[in-house]
Each structure stands twice: as C-alpha cells, then as structure tokens.
N, C-alpha and C positions, 0 to 999 in steps of 0.2 A: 454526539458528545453530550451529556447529564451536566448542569450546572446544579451547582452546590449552592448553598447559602453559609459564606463564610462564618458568620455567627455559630451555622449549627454546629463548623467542624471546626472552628482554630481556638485557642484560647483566649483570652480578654485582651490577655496582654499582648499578644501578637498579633492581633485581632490591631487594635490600636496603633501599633509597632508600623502595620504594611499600611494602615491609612494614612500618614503621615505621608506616605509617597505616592499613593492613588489612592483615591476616595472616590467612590460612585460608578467605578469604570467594571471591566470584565478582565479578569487576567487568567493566564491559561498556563500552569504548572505541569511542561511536561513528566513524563513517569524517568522515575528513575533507569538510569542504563540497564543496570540488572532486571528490570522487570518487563524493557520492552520488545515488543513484540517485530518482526519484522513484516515487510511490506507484505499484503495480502494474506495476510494469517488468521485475522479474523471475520473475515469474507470468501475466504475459500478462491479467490482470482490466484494465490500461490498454484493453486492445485489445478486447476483448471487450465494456467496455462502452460504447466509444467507438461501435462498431460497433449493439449492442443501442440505444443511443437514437437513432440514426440511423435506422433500422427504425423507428422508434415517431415520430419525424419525419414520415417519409416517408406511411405510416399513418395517421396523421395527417390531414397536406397533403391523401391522398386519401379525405380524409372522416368517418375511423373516428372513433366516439365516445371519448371519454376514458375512461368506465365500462369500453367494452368492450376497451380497450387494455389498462385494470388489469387487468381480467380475464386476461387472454390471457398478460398477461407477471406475473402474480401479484404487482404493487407498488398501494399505495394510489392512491388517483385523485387527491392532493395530491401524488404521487411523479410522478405523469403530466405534471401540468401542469406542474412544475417544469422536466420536461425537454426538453414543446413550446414553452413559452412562455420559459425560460431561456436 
C-alpha cells in the first residue's frame, strides 16, 4: 500500500475538517465498491489457483487417490475433497 501526504491530496478545508478527529495518526480509506477489485486479482493467486484445482479435478476424474493428491500438491486430504467434491 502507497501512503499519501494528505496535504498533497485533500483540500485545506477538509484537510482541517478530518484533523479535528485524528491528527498525526494513519487512516486507511478504503476504495469505493465500484472500483474494487476482488481477492487475488491483482497478484494473479485468483488465477493460479483457479487453475491448481482444476489439475487436481481433472486428477481426480482420472482416478488419482485423494491421499495421493494431498500429497503431491501438499494441502490436507480434507483440502482435497473440498475441492473435488465442491
């Protein structure tokens, strides 16, 4: 996360306005609904593990045990089923 120098970006007045309620602290303005982004979207983890339980799908379908799934992809065998049978 970038922190700003409120000075650079709010007005005098509003500026003034939020010090009245904090002064000297860190405040953290989420983004509007409209503009946010969903989990792992901008790290690419969406995508990656969109893909990783697909393979483990597919794996699957052609037979593979669940034990040895865990194995292979190091999550619990309750992590497995969750993802063939989810």
């Amino acid at each position: 996360m970038k922190y700003r120098k409120a000075s650079d970006v709010l007005p005098d007045e509003l500026l003034r306005e939020v010090q009245k309620y904090v002064s000297g602290e860190a405040l953290y303005f989420p983004r509007r609904q409209r503009e946010r982004r969903q989990w792992g979207e901008g790290t690419g983890a969406r995508v990656y593990y969109k893909e990783r339980n697909g393979e483990i799908r597919e794996k699957y379908a052609r037979g593979a045990a669940v034990e040895a799934l865990a194995d292979e992809y190091g999550l619990s065998v309750e992590s497995i089923r969750k993802i063939v049978y989810g």
